[in-house]
mmCIF file of the protein (N, C-alpha, C, O) and its ligand, coordinates in Angstrom:
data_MODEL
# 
_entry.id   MODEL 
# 
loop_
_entity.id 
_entity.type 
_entity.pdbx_number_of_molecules 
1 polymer     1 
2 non-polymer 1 
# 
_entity_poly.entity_id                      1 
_entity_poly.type                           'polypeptide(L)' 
_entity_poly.nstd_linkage                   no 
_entity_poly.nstd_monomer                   no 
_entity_poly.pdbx_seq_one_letter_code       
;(UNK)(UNK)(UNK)(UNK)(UNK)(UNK)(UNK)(UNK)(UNK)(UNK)(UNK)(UNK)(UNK)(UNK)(UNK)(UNK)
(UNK)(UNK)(UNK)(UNK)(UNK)(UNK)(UNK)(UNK)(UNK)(UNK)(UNK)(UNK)(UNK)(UNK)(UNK)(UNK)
(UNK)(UNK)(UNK)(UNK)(UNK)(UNK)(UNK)(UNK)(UNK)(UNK)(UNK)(UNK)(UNK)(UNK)(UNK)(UNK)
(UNK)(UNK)(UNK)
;
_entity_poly.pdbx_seq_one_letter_code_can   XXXXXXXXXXXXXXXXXXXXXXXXXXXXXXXXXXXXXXXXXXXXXXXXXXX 
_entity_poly.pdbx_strand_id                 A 
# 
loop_
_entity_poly_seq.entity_id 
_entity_poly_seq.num 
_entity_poly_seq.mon_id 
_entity_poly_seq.hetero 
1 1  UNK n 
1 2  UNK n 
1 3  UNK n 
1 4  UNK n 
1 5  UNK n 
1 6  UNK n 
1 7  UNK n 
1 8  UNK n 
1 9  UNK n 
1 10 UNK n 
1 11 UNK n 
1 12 UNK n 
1 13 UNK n 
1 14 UNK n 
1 15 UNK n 
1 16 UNK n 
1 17 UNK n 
1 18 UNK n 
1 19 UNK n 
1 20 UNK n 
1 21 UNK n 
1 22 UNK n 
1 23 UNK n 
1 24 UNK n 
1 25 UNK n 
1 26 UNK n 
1 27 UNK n 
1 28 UNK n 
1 29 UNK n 
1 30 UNK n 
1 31 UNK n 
1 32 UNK n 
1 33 UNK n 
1 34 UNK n 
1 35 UNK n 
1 36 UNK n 
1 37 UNK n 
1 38 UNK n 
1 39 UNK n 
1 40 UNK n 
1 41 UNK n 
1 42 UNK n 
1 43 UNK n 
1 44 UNK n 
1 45 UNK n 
1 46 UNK n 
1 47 UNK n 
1 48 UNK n 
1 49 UNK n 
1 50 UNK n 
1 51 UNK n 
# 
loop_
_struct_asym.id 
_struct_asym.entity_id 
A 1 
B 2 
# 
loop_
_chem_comp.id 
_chem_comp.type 
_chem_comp.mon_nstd_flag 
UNK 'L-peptide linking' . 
ZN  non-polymer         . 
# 
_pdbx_entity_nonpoly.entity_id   2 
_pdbx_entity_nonpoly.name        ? 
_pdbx_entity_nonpoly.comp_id     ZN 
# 
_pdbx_nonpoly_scheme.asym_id         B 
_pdbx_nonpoly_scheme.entity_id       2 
_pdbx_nonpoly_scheme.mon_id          ZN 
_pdbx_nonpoly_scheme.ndb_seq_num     1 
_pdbx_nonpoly_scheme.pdb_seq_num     101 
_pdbx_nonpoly_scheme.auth_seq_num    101 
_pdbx_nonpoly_scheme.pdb_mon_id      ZN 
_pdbx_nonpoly_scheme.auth_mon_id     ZN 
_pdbx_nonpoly_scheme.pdb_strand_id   A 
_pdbx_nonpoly_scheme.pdb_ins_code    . 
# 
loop_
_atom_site.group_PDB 
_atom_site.id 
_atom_site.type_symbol 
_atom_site.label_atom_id 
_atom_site.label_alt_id 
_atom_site.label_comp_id 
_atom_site.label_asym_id 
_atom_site.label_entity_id 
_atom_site.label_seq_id 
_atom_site.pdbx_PDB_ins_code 
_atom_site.Cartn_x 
_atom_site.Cartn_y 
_atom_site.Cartn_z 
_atom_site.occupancy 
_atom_site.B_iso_or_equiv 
_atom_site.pdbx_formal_charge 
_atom_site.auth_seq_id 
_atom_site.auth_comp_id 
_atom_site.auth_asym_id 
_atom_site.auth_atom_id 
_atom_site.pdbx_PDB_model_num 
ATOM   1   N  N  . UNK A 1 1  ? 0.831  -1.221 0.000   1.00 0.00 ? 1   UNK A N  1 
ATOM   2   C  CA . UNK A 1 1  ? 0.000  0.000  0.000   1.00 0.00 ? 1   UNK A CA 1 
ATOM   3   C  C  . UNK A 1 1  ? 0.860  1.265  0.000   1.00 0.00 ? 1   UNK A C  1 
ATOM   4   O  O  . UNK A 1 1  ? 0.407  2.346  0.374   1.00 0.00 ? 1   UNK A O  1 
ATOM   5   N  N  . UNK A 1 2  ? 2.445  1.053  -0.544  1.00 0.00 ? 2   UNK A N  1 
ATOM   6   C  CA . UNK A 1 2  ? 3.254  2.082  -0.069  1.00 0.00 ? 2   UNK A CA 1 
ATOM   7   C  C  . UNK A 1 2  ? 3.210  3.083  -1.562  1.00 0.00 ? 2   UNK A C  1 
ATOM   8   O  O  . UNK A 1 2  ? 3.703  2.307  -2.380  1.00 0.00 ? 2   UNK A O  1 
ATOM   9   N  N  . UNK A 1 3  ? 2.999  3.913  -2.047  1.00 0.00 ? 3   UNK A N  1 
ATOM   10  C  CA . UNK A 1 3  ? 3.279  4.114  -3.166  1.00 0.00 ? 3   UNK A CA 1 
ATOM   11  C  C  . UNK A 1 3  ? 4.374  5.846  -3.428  1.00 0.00 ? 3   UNK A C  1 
ATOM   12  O  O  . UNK A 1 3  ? 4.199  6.941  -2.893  1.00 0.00 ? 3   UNK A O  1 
ATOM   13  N  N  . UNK A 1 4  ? 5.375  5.436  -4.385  1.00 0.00 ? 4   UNK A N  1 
ATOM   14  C  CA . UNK A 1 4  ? 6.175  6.509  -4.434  1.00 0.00 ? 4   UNK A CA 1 
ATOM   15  C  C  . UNK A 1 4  ? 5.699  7.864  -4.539  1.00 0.00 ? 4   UNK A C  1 
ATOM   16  O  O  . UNK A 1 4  ? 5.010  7.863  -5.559  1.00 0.00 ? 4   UNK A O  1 
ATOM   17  N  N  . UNK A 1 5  ? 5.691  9.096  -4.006  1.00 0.00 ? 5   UNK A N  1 
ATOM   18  C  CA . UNK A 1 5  ? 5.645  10.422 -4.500  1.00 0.00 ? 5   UNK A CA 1 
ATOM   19  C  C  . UNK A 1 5  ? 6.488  11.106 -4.562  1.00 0.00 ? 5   UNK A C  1 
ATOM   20  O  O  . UNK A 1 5  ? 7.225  11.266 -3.589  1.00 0.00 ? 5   UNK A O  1 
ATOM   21  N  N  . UNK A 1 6  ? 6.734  11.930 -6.048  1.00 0.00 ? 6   UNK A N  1 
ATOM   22  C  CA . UNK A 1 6  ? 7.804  12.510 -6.049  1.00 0.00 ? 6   UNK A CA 1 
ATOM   23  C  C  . UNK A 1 6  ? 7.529  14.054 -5.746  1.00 0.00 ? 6   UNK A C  1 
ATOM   24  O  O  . UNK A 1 6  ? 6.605  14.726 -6.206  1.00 0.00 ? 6   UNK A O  1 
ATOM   25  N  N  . UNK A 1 7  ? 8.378  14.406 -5.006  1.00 0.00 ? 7   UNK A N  1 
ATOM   26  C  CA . UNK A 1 7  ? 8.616  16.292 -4.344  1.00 0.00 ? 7   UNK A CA 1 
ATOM   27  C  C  . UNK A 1 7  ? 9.067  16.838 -5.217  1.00 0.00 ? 7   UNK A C  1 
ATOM   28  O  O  . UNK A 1 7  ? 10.258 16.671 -5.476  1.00 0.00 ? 7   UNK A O  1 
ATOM   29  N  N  . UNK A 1 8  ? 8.359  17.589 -5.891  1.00 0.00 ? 8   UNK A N  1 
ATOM   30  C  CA . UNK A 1 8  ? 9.166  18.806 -6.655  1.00 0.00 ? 8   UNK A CA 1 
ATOM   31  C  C  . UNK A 1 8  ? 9.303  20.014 -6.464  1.00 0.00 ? 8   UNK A C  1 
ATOM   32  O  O  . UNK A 1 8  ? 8.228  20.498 -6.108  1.00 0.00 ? 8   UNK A O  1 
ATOM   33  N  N  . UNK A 1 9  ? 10.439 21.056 -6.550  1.00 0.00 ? 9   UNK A N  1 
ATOM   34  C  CA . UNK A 1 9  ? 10.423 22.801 -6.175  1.00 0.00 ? 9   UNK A CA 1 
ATOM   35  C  C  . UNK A 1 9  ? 9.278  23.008 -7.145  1.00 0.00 ? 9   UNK A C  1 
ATOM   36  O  O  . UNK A 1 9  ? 8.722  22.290 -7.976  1.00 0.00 ? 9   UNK A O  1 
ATOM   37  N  N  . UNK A 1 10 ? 9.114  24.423 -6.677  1.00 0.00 ? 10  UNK A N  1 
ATOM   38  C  CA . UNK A 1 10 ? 8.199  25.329 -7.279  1.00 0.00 ? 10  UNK A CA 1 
ATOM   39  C  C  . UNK A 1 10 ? 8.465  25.478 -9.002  1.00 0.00 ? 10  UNK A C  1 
ATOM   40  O  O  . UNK A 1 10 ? 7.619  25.510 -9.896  1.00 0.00 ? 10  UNK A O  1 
ATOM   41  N  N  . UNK A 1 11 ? 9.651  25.539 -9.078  1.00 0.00 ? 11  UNK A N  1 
ATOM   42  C  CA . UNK A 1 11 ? 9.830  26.104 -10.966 1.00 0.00 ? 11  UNK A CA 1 
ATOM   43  C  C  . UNK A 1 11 ? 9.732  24.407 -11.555 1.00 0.00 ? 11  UNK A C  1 
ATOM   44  O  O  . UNK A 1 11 ? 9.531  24.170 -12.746 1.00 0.00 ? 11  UNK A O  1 
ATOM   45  N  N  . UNK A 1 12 ? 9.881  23.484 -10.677 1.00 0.00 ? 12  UNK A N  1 
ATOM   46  C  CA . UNK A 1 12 ? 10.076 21.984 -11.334 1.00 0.00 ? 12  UNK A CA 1 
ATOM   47  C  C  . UNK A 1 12 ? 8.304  21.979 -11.518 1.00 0.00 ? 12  UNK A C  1 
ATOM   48  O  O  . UNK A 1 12 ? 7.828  21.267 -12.402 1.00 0.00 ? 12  UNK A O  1 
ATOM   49  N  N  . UNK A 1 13 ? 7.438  22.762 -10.685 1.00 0.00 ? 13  UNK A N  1 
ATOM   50  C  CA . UNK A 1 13 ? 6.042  21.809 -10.885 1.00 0.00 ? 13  UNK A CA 1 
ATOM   51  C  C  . UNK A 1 13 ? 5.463  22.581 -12.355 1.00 0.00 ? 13  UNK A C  1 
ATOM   52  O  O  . UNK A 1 13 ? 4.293  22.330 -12.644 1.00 0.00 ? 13  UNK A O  1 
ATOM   53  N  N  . UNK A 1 14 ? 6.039  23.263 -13.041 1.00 0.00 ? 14  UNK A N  1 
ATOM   54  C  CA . UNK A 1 14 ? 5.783  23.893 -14.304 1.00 0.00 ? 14  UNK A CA 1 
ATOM   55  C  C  . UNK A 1 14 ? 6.127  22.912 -15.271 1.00 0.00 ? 14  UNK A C  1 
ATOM   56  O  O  . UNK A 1 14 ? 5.275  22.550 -16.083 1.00 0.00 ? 14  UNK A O  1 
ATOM   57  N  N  . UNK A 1 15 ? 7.154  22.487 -15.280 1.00 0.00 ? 15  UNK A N  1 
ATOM   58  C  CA . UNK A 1 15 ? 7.914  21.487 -16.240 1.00 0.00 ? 15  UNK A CA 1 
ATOM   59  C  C  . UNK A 1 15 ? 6.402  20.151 -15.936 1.00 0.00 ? 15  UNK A C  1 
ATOM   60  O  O  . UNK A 1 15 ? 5.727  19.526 -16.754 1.00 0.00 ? 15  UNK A O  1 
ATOM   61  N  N  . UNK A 1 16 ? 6.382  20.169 -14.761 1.00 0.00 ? 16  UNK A N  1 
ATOM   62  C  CA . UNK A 1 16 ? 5.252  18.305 -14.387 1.00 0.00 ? 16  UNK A CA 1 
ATOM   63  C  C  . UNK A 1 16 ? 4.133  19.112 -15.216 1.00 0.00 ? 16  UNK A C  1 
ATOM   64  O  O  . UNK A 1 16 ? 3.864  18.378 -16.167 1.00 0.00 ? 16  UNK A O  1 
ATOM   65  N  N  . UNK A 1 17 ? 3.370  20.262 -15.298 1.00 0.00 ? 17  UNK A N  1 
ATOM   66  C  CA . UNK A 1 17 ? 2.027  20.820 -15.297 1.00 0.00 ? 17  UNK A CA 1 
ATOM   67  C  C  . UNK A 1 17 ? 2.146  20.539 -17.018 1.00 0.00 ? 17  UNK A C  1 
ATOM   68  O  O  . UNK A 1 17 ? 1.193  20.189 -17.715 1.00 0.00 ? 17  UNK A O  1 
ATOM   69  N  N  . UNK A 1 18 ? 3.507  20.775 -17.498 1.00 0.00 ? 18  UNK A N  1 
ATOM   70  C  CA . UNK A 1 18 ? 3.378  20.873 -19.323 1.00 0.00 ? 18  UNK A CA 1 
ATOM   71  C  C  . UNK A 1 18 ? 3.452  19.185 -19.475 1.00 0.00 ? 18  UNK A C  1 
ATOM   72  O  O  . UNK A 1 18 ? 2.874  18.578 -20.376 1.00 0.00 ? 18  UNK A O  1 
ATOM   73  N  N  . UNK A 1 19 ? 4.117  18.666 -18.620 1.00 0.00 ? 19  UNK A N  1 
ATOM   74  C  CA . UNK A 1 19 ? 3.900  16.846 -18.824 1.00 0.00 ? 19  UNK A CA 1 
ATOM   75  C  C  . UNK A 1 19 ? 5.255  16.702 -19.406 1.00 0.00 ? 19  UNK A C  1 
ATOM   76  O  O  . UNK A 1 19 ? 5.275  15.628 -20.006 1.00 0.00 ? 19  UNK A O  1 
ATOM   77  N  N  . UNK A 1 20 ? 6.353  17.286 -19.490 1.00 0.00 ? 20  UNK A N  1 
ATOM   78  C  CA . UNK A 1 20 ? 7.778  17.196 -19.141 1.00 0.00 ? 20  UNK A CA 1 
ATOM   79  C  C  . UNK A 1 20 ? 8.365  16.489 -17.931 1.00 0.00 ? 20  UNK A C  1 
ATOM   80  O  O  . UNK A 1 20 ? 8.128  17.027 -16.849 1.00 0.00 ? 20  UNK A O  1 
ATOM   81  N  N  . UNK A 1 21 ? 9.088  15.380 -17.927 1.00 0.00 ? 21  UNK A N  1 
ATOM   82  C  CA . UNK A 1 21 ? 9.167  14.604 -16.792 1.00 0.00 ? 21  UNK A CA 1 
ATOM   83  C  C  . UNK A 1 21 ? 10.623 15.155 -16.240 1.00 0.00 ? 21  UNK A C  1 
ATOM   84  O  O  . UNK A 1 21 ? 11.541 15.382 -17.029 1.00 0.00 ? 21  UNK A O  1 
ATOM   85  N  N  . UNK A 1 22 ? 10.735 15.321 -15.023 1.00 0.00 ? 22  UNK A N  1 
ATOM   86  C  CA . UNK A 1 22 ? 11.854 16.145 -14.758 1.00 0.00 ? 22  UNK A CA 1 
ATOM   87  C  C  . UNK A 1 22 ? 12.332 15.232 -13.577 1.00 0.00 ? 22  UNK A C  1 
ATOM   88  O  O  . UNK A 1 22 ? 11.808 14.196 -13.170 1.00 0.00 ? 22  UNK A O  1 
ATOM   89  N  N  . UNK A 1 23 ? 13.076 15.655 -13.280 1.00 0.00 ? 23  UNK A N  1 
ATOM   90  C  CA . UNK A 1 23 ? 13.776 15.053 -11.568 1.00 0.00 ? 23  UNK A CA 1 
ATOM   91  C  C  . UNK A 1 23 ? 13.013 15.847 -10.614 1.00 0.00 ? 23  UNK A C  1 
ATOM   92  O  O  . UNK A 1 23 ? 12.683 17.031 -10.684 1.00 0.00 ? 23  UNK A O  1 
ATOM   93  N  N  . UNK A 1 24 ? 12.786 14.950 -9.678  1.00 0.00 ? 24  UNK A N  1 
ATOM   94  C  CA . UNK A 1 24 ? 12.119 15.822 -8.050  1.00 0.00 ? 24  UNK A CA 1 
ATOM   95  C  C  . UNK A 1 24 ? 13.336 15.780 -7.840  1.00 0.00 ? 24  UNK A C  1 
ATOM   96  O  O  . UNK A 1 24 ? 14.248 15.200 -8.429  1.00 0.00 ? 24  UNK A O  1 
ATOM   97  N  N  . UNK A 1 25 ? 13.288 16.854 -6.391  1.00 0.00 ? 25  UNK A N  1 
ATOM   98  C  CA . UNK A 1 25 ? 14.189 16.788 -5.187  1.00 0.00 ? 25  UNK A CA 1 
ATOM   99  C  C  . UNK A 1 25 ? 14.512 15.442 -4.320  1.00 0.00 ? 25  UNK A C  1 
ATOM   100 O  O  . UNK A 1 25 ? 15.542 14.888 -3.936  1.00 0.00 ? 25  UNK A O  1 
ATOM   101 N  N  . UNK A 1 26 ? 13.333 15.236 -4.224  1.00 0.00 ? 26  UNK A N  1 
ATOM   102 C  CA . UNK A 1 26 ? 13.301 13.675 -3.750  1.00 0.00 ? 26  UNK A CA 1 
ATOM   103 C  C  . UNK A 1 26 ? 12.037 13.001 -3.656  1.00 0.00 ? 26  UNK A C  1 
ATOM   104 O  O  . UNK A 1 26 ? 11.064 13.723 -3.873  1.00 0.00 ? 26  UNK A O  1 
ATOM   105 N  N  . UNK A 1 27 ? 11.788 11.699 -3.363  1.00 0.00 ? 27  UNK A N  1 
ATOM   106 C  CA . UNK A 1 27 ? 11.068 11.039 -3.849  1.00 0.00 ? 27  UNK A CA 1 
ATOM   107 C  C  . UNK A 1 27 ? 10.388 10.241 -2.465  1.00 0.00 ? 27  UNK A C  1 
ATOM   108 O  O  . UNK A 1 27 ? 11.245 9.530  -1.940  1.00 0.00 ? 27  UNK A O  1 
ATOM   109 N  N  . UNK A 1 28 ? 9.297  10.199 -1.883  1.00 0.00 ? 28  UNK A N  1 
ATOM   110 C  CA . UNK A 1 28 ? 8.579  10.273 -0.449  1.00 0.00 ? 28  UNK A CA 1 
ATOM   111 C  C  . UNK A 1 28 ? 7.759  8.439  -0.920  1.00 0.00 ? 28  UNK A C  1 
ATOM   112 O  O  . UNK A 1 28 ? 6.775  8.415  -1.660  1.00 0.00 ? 28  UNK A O  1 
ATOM   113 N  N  . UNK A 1 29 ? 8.121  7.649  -0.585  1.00 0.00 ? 29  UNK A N  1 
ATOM   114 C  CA . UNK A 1 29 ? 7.790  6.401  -0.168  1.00 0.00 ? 29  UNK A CA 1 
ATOM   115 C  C  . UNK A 1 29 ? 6.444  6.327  1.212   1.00 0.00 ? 29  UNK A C  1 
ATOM   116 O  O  . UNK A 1 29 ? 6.556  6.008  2.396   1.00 0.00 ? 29  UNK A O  1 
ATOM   117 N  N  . UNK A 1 30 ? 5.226  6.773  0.403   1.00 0.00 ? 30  UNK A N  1 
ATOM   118 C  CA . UNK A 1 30 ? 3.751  7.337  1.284   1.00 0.00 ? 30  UNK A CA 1 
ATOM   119 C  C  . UNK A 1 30 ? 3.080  6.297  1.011   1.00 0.00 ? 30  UNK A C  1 
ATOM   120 O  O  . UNK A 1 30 ? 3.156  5.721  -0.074  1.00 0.00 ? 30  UNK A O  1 
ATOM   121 N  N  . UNK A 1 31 ? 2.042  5.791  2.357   1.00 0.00 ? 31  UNK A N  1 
ATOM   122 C  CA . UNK A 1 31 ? 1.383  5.199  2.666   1.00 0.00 ? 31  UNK A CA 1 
ATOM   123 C  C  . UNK A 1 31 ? 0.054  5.396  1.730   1.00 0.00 ? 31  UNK A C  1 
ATOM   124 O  O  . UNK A 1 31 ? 0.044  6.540  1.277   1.00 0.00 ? 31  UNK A O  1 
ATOM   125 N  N  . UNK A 1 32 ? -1.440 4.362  1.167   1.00 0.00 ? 32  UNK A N  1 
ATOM   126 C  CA . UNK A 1 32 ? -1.612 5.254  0.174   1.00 0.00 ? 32  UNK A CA 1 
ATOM   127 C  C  . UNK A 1 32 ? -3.243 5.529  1.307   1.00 0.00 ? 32  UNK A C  1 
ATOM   128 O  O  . UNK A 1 32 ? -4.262 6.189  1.106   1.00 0.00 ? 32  UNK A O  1 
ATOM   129 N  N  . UNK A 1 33 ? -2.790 4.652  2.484   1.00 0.00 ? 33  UNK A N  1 
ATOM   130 C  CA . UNK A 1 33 ? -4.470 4.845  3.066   1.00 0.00 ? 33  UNK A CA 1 
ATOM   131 C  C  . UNK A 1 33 ? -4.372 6.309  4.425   1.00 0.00 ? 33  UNK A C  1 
ATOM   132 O  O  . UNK A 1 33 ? -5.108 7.268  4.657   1.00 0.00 ? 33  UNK A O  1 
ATOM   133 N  N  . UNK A 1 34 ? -3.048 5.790  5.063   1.00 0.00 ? 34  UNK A N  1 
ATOM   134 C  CA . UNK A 1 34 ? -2.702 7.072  6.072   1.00 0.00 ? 34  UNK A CA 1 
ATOM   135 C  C  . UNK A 1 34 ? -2.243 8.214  5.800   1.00 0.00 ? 34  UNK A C  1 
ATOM   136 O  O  . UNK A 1 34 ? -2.503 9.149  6.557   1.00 0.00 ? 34  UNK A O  1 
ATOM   137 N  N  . UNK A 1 35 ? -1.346 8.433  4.500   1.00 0.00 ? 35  UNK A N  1 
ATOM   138 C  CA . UNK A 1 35 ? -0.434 9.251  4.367   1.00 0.00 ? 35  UNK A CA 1 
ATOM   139 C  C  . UNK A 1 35 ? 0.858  8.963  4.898   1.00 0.00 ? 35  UNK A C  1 
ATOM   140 O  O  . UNK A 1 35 ? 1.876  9.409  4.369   1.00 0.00 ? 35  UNK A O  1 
ATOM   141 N  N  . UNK A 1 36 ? 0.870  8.427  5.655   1.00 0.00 ? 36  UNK A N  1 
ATOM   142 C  CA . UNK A 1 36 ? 2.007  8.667  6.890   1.00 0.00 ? 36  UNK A CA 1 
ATOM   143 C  C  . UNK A 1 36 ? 3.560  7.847  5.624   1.00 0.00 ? 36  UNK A C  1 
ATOM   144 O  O  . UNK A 1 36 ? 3.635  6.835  4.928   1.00 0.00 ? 36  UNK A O  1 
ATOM   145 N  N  . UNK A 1 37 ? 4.442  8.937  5.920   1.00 0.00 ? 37  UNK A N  1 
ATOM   146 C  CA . UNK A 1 37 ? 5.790  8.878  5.240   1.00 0.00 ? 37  UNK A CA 1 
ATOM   147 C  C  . UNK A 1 37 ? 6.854  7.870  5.622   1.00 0.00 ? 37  UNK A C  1 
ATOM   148 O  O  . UNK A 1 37 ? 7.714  8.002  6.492   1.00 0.00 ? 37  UNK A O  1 
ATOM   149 N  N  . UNK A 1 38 ? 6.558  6.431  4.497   1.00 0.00 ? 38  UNK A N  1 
ATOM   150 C  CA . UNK A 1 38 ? 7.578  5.612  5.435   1.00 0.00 ? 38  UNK A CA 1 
ATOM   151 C  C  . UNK A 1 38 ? 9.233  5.622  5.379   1.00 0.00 ? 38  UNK A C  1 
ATOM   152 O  O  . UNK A 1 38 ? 9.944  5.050  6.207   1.00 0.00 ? 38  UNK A O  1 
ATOM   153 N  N  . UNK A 1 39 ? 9.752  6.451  4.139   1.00 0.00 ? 39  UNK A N  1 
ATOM   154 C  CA . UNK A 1 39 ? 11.019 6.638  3.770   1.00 0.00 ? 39  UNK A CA 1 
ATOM   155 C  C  . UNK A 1 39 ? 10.720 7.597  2.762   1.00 0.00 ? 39  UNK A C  1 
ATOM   156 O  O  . UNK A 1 39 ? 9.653  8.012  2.311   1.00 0.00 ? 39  UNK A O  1 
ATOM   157 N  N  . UNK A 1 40 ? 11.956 7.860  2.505   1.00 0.00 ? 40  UNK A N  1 
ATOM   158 C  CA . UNK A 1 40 ? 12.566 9.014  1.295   1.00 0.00 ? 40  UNK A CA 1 
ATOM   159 C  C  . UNK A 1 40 ? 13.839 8.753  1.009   1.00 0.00 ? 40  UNK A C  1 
ATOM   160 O  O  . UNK A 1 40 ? 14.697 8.244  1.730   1.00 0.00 ? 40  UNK A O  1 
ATOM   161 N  N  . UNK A 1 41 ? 13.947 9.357  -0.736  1.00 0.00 ? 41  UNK A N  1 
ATOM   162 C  CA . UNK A 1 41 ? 15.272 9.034  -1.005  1.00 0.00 ? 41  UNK A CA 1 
ATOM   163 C  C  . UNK A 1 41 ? 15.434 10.336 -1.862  1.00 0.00 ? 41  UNK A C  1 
ATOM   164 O  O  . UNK A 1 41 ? 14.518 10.888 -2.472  1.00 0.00 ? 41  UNK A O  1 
ATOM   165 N  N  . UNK A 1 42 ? 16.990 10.815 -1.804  1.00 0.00 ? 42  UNK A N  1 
ATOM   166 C  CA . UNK A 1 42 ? 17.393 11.894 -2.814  1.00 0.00 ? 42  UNK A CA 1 
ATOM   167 C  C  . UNK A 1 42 ? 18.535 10.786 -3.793  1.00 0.00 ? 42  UNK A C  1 
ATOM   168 O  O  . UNK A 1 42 ? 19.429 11.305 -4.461  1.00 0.00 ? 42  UNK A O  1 
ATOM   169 N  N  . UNK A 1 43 ? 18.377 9.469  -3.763  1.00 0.00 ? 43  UNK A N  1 
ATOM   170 C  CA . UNK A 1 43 ? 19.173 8.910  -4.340  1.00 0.00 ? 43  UNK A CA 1 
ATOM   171 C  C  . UNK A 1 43 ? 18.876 9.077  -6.470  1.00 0.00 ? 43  UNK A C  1 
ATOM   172 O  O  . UNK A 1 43 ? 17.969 8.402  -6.957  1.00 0.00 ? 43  UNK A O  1 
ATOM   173 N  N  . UNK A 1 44 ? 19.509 9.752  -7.155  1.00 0.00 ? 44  UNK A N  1 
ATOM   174 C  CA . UNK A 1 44 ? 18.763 9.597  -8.466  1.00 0.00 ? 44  UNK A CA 1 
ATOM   175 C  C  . UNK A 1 44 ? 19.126 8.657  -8.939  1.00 0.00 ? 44  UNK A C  1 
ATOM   176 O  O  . UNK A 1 44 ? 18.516 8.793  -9.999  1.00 0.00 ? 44  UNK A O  1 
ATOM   177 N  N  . UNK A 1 45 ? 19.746 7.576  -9.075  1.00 0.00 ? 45  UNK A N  1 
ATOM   178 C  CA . UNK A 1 45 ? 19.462 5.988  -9.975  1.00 0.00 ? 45  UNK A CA 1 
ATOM   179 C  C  . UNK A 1 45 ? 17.956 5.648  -9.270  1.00 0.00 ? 45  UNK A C  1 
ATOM   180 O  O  . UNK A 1 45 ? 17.117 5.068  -9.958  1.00 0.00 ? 45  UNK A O  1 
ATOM   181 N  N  . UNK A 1 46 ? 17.616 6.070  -7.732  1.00 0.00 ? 46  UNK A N  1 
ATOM   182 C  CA . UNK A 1 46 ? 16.405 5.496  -7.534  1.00 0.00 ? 46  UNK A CA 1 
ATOM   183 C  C  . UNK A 1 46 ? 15.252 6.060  -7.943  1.00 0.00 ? 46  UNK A C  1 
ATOM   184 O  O  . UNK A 1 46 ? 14.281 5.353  -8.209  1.00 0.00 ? 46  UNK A O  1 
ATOM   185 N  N  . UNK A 1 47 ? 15.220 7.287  -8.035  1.00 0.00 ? 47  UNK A N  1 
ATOM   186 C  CA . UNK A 1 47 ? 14.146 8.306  -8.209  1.00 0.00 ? 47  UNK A CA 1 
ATOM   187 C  C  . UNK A 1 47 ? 14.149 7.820  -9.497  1.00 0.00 ? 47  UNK A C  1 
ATOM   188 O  O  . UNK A 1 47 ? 13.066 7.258  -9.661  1.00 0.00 ? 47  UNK A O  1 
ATOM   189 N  N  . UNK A 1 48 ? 15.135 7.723  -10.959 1.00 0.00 ? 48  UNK A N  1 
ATOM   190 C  CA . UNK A 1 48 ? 14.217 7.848  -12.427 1.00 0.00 ? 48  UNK A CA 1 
ATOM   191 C  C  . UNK A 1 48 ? 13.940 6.155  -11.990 1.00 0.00 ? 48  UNK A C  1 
ATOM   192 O  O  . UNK A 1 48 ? 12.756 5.999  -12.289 1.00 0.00 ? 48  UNK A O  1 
ATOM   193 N  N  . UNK A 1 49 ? 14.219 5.441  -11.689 1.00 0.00 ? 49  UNK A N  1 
ATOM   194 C  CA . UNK A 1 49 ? 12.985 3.761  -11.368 1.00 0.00 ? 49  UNK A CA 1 
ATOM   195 C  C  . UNK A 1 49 ? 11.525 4.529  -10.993 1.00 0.00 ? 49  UNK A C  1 
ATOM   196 O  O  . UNK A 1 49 ? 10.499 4.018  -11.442 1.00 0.00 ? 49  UNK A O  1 
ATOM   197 N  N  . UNK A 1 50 ? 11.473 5.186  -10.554 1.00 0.00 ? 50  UNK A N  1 
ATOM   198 C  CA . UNK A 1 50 ? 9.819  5.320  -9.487  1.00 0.00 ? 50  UNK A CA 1 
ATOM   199 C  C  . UNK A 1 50 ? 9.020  6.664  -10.376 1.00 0.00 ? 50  UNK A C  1 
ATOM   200 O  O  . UNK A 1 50 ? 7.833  6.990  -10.386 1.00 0.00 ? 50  UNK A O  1 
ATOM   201 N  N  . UNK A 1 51 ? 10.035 7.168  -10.982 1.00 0.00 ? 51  UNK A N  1 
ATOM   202 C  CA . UNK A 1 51 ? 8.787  8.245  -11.478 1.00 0.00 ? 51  UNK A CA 1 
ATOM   203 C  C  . UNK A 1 51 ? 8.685  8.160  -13.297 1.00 0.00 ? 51  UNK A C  1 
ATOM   204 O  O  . UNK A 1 51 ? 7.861  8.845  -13.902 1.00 0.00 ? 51  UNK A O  1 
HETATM 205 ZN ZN . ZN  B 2 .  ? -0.960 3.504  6.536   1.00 0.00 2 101 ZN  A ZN 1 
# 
């Protein structure tokens, strides 16, 4: 039920809004029923796997 979300800055969520896939800052490993945050990674070999 864990599913990846990726964090992006403010000028990155322009690039997501045109559907340009960009790098987040990092990437939030969220619960999909609590929310509750079970890990994060700023690792990027892991982040382009998940987004
Ligand atoms: Zn939960």
């Amino acid at each position: 039920m864990v599913s990846p979300v990726p964090q992006y800055t403010g000028l990155d969520w322009v690039w997501v809004l045109l559907g340009i896939t960009t790098m987040p800052f990092e990437v939030q490993f969220r619960c999909r029923r609590c929310q509750q945050v079970f890990d994060k990674t700023r690792d990027p070999a892991v982040m382009r796997r998940v987004i």
